[in-house]
N, C-alpha and C positions, 0 to 999 in steps of 0.2 A: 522449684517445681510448682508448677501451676494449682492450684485449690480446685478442684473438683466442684461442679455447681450444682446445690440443692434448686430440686426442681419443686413448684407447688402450681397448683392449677388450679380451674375452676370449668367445672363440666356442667353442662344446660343442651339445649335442643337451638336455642336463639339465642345471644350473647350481644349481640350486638349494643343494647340498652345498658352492657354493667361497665361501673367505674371501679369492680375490684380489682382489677390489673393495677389500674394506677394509683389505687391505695396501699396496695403493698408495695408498689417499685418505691413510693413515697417514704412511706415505714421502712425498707432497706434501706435505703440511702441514707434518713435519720438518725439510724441506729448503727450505721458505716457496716453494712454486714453485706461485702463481701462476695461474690460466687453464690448470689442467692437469684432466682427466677420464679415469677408468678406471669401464668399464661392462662388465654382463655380458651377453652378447646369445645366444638360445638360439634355435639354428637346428635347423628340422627337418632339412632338408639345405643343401648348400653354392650348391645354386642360386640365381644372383643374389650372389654374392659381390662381384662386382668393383663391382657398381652399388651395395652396402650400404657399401662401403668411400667411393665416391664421395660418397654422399649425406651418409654424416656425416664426413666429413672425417679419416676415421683415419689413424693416422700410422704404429703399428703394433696390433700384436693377440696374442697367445697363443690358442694352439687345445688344444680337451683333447676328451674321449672325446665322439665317436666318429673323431673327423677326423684324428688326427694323420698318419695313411698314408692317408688317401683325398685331402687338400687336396694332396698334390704334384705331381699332375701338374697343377692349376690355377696354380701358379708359377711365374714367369720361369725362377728360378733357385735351386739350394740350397745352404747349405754343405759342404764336402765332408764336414766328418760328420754334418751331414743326411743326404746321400747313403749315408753308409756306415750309418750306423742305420737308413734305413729310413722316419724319421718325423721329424715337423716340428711342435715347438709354440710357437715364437716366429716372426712375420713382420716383416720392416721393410719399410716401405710407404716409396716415393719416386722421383722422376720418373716416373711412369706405371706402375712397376714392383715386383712381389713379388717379395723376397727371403727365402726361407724358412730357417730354422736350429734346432738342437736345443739349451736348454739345459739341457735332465733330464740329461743324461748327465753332465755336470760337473755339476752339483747334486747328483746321485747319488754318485759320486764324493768330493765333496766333504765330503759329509755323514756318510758312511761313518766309523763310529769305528776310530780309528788301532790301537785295542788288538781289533779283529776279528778272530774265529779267518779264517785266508782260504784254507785249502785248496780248498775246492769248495761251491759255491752250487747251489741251487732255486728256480727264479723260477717264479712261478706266475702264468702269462697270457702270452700272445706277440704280444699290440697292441704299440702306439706305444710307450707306457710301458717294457713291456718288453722291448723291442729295445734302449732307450734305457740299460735296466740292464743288458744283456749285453755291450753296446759298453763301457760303464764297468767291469764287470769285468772284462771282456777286456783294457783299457790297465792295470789294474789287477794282471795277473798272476793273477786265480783263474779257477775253473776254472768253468763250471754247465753246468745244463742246464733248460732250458726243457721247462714242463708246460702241457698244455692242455688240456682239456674233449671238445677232436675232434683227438687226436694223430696228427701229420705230421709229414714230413721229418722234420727234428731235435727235436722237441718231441714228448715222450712223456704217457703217460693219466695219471691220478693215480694207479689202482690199481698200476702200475708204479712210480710215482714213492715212493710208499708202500714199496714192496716196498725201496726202494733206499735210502732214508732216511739209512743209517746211513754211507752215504757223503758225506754232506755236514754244513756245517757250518754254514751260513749259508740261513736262507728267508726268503725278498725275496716279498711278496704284491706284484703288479703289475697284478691285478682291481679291478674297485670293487667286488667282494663284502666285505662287512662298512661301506659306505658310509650316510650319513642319507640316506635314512631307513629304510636296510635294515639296521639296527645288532645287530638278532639272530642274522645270519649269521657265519659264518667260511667264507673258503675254501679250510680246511686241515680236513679233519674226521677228521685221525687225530690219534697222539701226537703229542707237539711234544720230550719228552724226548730227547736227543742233539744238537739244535741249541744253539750257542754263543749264537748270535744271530739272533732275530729283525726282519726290518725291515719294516714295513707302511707302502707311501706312501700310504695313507689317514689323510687328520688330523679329519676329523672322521667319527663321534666322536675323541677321542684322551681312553685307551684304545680300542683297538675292541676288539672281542670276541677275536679272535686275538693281540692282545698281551696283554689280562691272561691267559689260556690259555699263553701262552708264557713271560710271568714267573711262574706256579702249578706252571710247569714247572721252573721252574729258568735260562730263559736269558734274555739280556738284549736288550733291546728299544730298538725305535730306532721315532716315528709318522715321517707325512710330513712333517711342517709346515716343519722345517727345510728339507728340500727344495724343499718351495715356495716358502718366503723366499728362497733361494738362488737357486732358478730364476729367481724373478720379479728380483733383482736383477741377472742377467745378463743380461733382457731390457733392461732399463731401460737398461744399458750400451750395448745394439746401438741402442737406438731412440735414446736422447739422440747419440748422432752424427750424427744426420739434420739 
């Protein structure tokens, strides 16, 4: 009798840019597992989610831009530091029910090199992603401050953020500006000299445009990719308990 296929996916608005597909086909096949499936599925919106879930049989899913804060209120339930971040990019699907959780934030975290200057961070963008890096810095002991496009509450413009530069040490692009197929972007369009460290979770391309800019500069550079490997392997942890 044929094995039944776990189905696992990853849901977005644009997909086009991710190599999670071919990181988990990778990781099945490593691990000889079988009747296992990771697809990417690109939703204009979240409508109709539960019945997409139903019909192909998912088990769980990763969500990336633009969902990660608009899918929570469609879930049973979140982790408590879902909750506290904000956003949700990993779901475990089971008994009738979505359970949603964050694993950027430990992936971020994780990935963060140990020899990082860590006084004070610039995160640039205030989505999912980067809530996701401010929660990690935060358990982390430094310090940032979030930039945005349309500065509110705690998240200030970039001509400020400019202005302020030299009090940080560490910039975290958290946009998908400089993303394929927009690879001639950067969304840092001033100096880069004075930061330690550069981190861009965009991997592809890798380089993007703001990390060779930032090692031209002098500082050192971290893409996504590892985070996404990361991330994606502490989904695979929550979903294989199911």
């Amino acid at each position: 009798m044929a094995t039944e296929t776990k189905h696992y996916a990853l849901i977005g608005k644009h997909l086009g840019h991710s190599w999670s597909q071919r990181w988990f086909e990778a990781m099945f096949a490593r691990e000889g597992l079988e009747g296992h499936s990771y697809t990417l599925h690109e939703m204009p919106t979240l409508d109709g989610l539960r019945q997409w879930i139903c019909r192909e049989h998912i088990l769980g899913f990763n969500v990336t831009i633009p969902y990660k804060q608009a899918i929570m209120p469609m879930l049973d339930s979140v982790s408590r530091e879902a909750d506290a971040i904000g956003a949700v990019n990993c779901v475990v699907v089971g008994g009738g029910r979505l359970v949603g959780h964050n694993t950027d934030a430990p992936a971020f975290a994780q990935t963060l090199p140990a020899n990082a200057p860590g006084n004070a961070a610039l995160i640039l963008g205030t989505g999912g992603a980067a809530q996701a890096v401010a929660y990690a810095l935060k358990t982390l002991g430094i310090k940032y401050q979030m930039v945005s496009r349309h500065p509110s509450g705690d998240a200030i413009g970039y001509s400020e953020a400019n202005l302020r530069a030299r009090e940080f040490d560490i910039l975290v692009n958290a946009t998908p500006a400089g993303m394929w197929p927009d690879v001639d972007s950067t969304p840092w369009p001033y100096g880069l000299e004075g930061f330690g460290l550069v981190y861009d979770l965009v991997y592809n391309p890798s380089p993007t445009l703001l990390l060779r800019q930032a090692a031209a500069a002098g500082a050192a550079t971290v893409d996504g990719l590892a985070m996404l490997q990361r991330q994606a392997e502490l989904s695979w942890q929550l979903w294989r308990q199911q």
